[in-house]
TIGU-581009 format. One record per residue (C-alpha): residue number from 0; x, y, z. Coordinates in Angstrom, 3 decimals, decimal comma. Example, Ala and Ser with C-alpha at 12.3 -4.5 7.8 and 13.67 -1.06 7.14 Angstrom:
// TIGU-581009
> resi | xx | yy | zz
> 0 | 12,300 | -4,500 | 7,800;
> 1 | 13,670 | -1,060 | 7,140;
This chain:
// TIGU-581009
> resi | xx | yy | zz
> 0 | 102,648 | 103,523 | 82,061;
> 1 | 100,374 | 104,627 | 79,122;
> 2 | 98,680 | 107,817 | 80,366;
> 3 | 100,715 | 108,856 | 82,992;
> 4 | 101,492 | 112,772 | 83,729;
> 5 | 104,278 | 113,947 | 83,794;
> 6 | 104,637 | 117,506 | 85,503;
> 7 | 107,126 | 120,032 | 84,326;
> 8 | 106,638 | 122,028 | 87,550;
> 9 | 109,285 | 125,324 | 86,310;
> 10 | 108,392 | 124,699 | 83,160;
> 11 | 110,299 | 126,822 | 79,867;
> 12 | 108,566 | 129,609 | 78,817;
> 13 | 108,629 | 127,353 | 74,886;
> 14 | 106,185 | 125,977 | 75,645;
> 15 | 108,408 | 122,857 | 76,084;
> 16 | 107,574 | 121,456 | 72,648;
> 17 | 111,035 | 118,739 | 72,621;
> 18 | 109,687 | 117,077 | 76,233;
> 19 | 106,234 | 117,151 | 74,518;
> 20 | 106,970 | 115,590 | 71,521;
> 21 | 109,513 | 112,968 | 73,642;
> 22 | 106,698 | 111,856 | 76,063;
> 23 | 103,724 | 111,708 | 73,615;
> 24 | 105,507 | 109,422 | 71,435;
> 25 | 105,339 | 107,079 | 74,547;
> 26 | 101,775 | 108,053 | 75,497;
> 27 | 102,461 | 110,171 | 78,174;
> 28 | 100,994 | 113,408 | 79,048;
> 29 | 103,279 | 116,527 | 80,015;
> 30 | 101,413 | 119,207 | 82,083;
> 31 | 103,554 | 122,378 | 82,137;
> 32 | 103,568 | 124,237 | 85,700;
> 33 | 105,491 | 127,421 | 86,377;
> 34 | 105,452 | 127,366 | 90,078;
> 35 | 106,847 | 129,640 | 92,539;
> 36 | 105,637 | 127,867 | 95,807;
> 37 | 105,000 | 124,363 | 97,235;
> 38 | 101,297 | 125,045 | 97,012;
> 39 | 101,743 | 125,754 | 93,046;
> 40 | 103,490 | 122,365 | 92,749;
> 41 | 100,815 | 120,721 | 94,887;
> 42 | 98,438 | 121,724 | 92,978;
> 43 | 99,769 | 121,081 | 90,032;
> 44 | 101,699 | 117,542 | 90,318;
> 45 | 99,163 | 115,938 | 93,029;
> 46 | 98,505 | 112,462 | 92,104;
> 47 | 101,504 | 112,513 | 89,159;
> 48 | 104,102 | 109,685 | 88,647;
> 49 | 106,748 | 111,920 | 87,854;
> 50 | 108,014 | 115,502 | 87,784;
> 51 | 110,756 | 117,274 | 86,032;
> 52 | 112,358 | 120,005 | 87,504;
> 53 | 115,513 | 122,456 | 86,282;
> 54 | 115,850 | 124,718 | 89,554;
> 55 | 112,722 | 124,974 | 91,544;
> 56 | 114,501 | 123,454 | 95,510;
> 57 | 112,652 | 120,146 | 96,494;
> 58 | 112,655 | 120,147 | 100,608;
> 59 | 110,731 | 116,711 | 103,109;
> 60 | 107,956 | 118,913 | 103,222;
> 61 | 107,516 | 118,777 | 99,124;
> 62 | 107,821 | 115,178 | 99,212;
> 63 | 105,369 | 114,310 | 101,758;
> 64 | 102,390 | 116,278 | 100,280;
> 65 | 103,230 | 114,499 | 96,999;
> 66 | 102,154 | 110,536 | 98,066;
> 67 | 101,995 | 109,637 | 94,044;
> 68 | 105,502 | 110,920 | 93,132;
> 69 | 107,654 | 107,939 | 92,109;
> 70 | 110,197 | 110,123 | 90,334;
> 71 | 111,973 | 113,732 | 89,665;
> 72 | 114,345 | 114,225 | 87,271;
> 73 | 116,434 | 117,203 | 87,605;
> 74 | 117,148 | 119,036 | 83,972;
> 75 | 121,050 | 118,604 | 84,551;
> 76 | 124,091 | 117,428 | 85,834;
> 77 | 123,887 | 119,016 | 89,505;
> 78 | 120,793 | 118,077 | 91,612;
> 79 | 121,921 | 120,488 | 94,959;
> 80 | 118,168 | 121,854 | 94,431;
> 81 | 116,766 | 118,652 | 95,796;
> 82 | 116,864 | 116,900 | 99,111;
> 83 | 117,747 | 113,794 | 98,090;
> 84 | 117,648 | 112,346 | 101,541;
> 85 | 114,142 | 113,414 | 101,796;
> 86 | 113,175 | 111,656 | 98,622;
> 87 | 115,020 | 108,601 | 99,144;
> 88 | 113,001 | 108,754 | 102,658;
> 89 | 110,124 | 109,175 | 100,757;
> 90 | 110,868 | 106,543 | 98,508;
> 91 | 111,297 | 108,812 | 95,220;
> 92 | 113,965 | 108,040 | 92,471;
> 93 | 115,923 | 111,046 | 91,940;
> 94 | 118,246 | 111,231 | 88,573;
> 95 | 119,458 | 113,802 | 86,871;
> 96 | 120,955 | 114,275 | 83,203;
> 97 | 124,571 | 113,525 | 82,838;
> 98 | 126,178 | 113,645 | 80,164;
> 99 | 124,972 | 115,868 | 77,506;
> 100 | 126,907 | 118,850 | 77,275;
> 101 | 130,368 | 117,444 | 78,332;
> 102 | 132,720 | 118,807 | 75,345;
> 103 | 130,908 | 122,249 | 76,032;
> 104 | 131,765 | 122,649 | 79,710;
> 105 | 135,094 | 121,177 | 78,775;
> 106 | 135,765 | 123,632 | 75,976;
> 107 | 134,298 | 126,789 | 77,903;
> 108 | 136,351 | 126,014 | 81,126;
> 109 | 139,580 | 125,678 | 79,073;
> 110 | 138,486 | 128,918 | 77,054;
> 111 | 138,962 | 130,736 | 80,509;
> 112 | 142,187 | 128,813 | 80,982;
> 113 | 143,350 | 130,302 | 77,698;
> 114 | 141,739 | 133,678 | 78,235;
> 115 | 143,053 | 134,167 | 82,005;
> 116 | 146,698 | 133,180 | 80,572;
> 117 | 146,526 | 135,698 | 77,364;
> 118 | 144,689 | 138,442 | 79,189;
> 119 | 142,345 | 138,374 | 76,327;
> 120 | 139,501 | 140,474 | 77,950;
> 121 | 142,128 | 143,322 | 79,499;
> 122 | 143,753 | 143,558 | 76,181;
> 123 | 140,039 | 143,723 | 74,383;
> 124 | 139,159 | 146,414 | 76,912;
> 125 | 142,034 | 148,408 | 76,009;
> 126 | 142,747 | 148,461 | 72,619;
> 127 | 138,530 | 149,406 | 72,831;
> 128 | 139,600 | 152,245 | 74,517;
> 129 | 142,757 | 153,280 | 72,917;
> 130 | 145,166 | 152,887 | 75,390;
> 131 | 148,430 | 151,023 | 75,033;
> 132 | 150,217 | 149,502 | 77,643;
> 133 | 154,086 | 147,811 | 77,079;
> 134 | 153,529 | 143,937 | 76,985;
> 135 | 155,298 | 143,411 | 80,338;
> 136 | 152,797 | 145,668 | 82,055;
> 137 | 149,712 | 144,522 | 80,249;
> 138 | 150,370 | 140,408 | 80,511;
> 139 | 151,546 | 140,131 | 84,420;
> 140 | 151,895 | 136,291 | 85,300;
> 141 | 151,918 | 135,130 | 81,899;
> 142 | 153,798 | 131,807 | 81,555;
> 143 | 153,650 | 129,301 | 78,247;
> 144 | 151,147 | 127,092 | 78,633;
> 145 | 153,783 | 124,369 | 77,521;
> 146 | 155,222 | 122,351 | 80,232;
> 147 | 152,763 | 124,407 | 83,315;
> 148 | 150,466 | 121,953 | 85,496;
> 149 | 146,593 | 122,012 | 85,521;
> 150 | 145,101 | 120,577 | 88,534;
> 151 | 141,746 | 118,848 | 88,342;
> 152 | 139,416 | 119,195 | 91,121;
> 153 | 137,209 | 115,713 | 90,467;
> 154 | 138,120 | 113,430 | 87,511;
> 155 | 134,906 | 112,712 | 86,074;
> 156 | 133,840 | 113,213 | 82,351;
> 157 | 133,984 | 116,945 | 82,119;
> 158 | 137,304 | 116,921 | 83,795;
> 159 | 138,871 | 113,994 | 81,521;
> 160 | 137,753 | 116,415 | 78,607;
> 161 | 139,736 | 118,891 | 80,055;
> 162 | 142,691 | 116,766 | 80,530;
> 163 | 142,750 | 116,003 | 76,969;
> 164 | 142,924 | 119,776 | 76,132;
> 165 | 145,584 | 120,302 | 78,633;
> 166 | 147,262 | 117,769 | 76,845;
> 167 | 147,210 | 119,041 | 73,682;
> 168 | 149,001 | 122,052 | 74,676;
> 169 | 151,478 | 120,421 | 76,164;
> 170 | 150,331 | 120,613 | 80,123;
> 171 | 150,959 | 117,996 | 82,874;
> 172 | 147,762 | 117,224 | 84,846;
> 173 | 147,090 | 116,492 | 88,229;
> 174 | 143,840 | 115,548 | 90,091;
> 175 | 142,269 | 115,114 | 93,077;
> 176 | 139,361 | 112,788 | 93,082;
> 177 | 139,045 | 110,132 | 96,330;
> 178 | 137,008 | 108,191 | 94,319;
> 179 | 139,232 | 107,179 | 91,259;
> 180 | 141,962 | 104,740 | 91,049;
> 181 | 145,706 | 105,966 | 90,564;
> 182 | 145,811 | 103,156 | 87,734;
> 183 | 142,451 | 104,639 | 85,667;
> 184 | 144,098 | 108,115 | 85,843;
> 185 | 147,431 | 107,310 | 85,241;
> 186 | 146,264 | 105,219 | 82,071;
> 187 | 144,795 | 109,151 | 80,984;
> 188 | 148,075 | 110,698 | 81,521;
> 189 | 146,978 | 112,144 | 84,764;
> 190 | 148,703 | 111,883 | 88,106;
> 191 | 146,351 | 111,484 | 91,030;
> 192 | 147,571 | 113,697 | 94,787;
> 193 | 145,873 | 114,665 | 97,748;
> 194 | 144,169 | 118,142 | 97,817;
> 195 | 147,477 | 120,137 | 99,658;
> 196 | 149,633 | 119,021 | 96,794;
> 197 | 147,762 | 119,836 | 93,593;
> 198 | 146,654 | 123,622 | 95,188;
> 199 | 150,797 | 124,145 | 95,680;
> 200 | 151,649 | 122,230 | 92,359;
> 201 | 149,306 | 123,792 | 89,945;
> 202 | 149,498 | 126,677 | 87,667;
> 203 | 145,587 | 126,723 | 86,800;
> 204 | 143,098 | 124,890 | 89,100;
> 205 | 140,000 | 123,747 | 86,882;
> 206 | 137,071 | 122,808 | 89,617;
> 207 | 134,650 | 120,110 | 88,337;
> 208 | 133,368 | 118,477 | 91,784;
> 209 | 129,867 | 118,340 | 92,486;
> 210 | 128,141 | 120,836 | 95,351;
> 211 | 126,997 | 118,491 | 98,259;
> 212 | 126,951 | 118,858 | 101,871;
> 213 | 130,556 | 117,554 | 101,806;
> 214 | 132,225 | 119,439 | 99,047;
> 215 | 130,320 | 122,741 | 100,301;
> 216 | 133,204 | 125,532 | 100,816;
> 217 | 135,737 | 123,379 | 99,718;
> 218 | 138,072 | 125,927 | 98,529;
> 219 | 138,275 | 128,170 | 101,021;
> 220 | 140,845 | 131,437 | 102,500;
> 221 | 143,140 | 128,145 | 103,752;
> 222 | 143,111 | 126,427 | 100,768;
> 223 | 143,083 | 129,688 | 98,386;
> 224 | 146,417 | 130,490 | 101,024;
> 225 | 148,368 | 127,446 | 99,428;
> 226 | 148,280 | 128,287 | 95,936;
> 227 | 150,706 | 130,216 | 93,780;
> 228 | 150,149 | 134,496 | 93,644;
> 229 | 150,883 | 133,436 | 89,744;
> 230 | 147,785 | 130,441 | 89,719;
> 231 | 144,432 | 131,058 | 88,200;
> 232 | 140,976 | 129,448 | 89,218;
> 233 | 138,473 | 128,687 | 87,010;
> 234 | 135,431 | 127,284 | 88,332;
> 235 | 132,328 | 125,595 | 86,412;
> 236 | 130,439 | 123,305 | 88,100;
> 237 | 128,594 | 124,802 | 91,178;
> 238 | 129,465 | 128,377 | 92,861;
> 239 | 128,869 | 126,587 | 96,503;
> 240 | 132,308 | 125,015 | 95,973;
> 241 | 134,103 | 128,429 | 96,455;
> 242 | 134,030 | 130,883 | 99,388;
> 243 | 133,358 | 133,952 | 96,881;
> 244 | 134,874 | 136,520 | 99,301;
> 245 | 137,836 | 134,891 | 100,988;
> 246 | 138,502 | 134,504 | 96,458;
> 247 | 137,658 | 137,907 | 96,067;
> 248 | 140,702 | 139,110 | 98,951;
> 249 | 142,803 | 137,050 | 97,418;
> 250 | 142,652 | 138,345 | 93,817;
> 251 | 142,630 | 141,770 | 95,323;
> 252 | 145,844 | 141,361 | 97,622;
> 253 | 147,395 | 139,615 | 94,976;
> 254 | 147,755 | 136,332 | 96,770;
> 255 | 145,920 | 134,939 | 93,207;
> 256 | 146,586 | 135,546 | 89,591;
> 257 | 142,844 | 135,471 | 88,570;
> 258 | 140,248 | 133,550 | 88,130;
> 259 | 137,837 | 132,589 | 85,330;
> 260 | 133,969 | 131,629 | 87,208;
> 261 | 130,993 | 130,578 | 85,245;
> 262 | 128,909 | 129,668 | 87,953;
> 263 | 128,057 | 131,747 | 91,252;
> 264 | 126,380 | 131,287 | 94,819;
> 265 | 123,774 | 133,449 | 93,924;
> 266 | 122,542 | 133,615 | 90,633;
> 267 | 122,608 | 135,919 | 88,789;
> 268 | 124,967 | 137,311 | 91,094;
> 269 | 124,783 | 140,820 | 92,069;
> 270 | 126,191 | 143,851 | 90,063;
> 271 | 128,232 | 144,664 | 93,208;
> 272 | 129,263 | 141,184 | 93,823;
> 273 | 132,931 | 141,432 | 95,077;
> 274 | 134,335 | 139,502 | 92,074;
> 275 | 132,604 | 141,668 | 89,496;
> 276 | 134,777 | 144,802 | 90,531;
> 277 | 138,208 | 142,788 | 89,593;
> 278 | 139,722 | 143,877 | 86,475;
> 279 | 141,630 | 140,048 | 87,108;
> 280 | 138,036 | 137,808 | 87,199;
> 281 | 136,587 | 136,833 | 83,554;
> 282 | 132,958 | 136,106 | 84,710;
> 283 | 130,365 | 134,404 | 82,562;
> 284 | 126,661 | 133,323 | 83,657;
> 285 | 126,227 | 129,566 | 84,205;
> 286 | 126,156 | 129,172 | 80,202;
> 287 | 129,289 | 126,415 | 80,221;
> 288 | 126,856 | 123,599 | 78,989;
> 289 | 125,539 | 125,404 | 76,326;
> 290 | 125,396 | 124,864 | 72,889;
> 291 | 121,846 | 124,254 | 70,079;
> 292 | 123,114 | 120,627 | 69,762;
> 293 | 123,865 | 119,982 | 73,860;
> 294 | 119,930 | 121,584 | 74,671;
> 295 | 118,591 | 119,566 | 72,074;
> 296 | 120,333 | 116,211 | 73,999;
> 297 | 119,389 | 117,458 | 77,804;
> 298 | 115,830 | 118,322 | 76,833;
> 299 | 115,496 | 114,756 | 74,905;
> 300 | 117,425 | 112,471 | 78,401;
> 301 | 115,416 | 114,803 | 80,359;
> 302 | 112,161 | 113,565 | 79,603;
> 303 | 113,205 | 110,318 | 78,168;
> 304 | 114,441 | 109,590 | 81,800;
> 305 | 111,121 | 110,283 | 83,218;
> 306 | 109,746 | 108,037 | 80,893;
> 307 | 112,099 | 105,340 | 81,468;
> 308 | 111,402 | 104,785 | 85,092;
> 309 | 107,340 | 104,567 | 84,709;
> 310 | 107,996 | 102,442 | 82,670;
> 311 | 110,427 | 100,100 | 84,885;
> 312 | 113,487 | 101,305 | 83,333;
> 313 | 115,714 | 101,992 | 85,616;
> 314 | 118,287 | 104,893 | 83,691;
> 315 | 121,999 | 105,021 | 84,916;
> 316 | 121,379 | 108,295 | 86,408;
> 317 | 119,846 | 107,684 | 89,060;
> 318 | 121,357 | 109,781 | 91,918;
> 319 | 119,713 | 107,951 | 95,153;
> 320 | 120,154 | 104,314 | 94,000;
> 321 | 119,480 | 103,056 | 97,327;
> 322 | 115,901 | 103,781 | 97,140;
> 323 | 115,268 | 101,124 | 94,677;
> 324 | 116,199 | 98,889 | 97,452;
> 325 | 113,431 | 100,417 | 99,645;
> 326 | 110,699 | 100,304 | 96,335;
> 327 | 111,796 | 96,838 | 95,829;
């Protein structure tokens, strides 16, 4: 569709020159909007195709002022700021961006692996200070990595990245995933178990699951209760997942290890969030996917997917596939 607008509704403060250049080269037009309310996007995306959206929340009411919208893409992996039932209602394709910064979310969720088991940011604190602790005191539930389990919460792409780390230092993995077949992850040197199992069997828990309405609080003070005192949690895919203060009593009681999080409830979180006053929590701020060559590959599939489905492409990411169904 020659001409068509596309509407960056929270749009980067750039100037968004890589979704430019991506839709112009298919003669599309990208209006930039930096909205705050449903009126803002109104005003700016009434009567557009398509939108593209990073966090801005999409609710039924969005979707029926916007009788032109055919598609949103969401500038990521997770699309929890969109009601997809509402725009599958409305008859709106909803995809998101998959796979483009897989080997970084691997690498930065095995970093905290490695970092949680070394003590690497109590030791750097220290020897900043000048204090010295013996070795025994300083590194308290440190095992060798060699021959200790990693349980994999989801076995998609990220978490088969991860697997192949925990491999290569010599870690069995587990997984839960209902949606995988014991063959497929066995054939990846990963043994498939319900949820009970791989929170008593694992040393490190690496969370990769989705946020819906169903995985919403699904590690909670029961589930945190059936892990090891000596496991770690490290968590980067979607704060939801985790009640933050039933994990916050257990790292302080020391019913947990530690715990490595990248990605929060709130974000930023606050400065007096519970798990920011642990000396036992590594915290970094939702920057797993990043790297210059992964933002150059979102920021490309972002607007290429956009582009795609005006022009009757229909991308593999499309989150709501039932909705073609309905357009059909």
């Amino acid at each position: 569709m020659n001409g068509s607008r596309v509407v960056y509704i929270d749009s980067r403060p750039d100037g968004s020159k890589i979704e430019r250049e991506v839709l112009e080269r298919r003669g599309m037009e990208l209006v930039l909007g930096r909205c705050t309310t449903d009126d803002e996007v109104v005003e700016v995306a009434s009567g557009a195709p398509a939108i593209l959206n990073t966090m801005y929340w999409m609710g039924p009411t969005l979707f029926e002022r916007l009788p032109d919208l055919k598609v949103v893409v969401r500038g990521g992996v997770g699309f929890d700021n969109i009601d997809v039932e509402a725009a599958t209602k409305a008859g709106v394709i909803v995809c998101n961006v998959s796979d483009y910064g897989s080997q970084e979310v691997a690498n930065h969720a095995f970093a905290l692996l490695l970092a949680l088991n070394r003590k690497i940011v109590p030791l750097d604190r220290a020897i900043h200070e000048g204090t010295f602790v013996p070795a025994d005191r300083a590194m308290p539930h440190t095992g060798r990595i060699s021959g200790q389990t990693l349980g994999l919460l989801s076995l998609g792409t990220i978490a088969r990245e991860v697997a192949k780390r925990a491999h290569g230092f010599g870690m069995d993995a587990i997984a839960f995933d209902p949606y995988v077949d014991a063959g497929a992850a066995a054939a990846i040197g990963v043994e498939l178990v319900d949820l009970p199992d791989l929170l008593r069997r694992s040393d490190y828990i690496s969370i990769h699951t989705p946020l819906t309405a169903d995985t919403r609080g699904l590690i909670g003070k029961e589930e945190l209760a059936l892990m090891k005192p000596s496991a770690y949690l490290v968590l980067t895919s979607r704060g939801g997942l985790v009640d933050e203060e039933a994990l916050a009593a257990a790292l302080r009681e020391g019913r947990l290890a530690g715990a490595g999080i990248d990605v929060w409830s709130t974000e930023p979180p606050p400065k007096d969030h519970p798990l920011l006053q642990l000396d036992n929590v590594i915290g970094t701020m939702h920057m797993a996917w990043y790297s210059e060559v992964s933002t150059v590959i979102l920021r490309t599939r972002f607007a290429e997917t956009a582009a795609d489905v005006l022009e009757g492409i229909i991308p593999s990411s499309v989150v709501n596939p039932e909705v073609l169904d309905l357009r059909r």
